[in-house]
C-alpha positions as CSV (number, residue, x, y, z in Angstrom):
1,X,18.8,-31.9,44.5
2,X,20.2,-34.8,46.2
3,X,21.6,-32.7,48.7
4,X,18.3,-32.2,50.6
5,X,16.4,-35.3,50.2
6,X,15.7,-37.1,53.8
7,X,18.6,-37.8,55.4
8,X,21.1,-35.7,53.5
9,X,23.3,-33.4,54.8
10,X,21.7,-30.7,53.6
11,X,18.0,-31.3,54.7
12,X,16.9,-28.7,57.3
13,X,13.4,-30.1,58.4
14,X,11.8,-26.8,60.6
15,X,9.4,-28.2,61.7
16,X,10.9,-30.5,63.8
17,X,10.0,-30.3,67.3
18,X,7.2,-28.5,66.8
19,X,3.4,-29.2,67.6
20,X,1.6,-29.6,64.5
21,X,-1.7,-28.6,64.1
22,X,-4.7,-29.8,62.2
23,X,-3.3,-33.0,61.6
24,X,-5.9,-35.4,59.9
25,X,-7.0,-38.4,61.6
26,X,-8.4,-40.2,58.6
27,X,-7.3,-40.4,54.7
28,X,-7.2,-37.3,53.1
29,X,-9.0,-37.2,49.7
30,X,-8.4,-35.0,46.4
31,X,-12.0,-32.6,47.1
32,X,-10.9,-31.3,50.5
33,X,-8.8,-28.8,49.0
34,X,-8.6,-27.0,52.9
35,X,-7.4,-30.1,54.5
36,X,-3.4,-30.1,54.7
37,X,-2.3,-34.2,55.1
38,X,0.5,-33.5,57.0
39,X,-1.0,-30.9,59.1
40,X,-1.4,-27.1,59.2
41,X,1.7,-25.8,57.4
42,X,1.3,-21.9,59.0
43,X,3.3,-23.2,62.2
44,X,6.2,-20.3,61.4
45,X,3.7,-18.1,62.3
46,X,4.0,-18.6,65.8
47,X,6.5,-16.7,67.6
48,X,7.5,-19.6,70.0
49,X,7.7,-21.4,66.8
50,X,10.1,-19.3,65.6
51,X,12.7,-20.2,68.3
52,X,12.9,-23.5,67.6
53,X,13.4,-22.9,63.8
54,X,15.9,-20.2,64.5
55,X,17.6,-23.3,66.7
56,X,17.2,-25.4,64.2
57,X,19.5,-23.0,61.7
58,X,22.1,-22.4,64.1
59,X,22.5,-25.8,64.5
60,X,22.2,-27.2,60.7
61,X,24.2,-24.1,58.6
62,X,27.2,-24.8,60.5
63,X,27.0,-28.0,59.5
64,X,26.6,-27.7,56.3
65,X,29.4,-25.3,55.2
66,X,31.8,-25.4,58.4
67,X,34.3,-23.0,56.7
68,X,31.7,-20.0,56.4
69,X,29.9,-20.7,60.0
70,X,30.7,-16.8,61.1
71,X,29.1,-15.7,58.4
72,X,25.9,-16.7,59.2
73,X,25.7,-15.7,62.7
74,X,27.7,-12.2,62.6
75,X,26.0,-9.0,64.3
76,X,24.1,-7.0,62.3
């Protein structure tokens, strides 16, 4: 578990660099049940979204497990 907490190694964060949406501007109480506090969490659904995560990946496996890079990048 310790492995993806903030700032370990492991932690991929995909929505970095992304726009957020819906983000509240005051405190979020327990009855809004449709308000999201840190923002709308559908941003993967957004095709420019998607390059940045895909970035993101490409960037962070590597990382990770530097023996085994190939393997997550090779063709289909």
């Amino acid at each position: 578990m310790g492995k993806i907490l903030t700032g370990a190694r492991g932690r991929v964060v995909m929505a970095d660099g992304i726009r957020l949406l819906e983000l509240p501007t005051t405190p979020v109480i327990a009855p809004w049940a449709t308000v999201h506090p840190l923002g709308n969490p559908h941003f993967w659904l957004d095709p420019e979204n998607a390059r940045v995560m895909a970035a993101h990946l490409t960037t962070y496996f590597p990382n990770i497990d530097a023996k085994d890079a190939g393997l997550f990048f090779a063709p289909i």
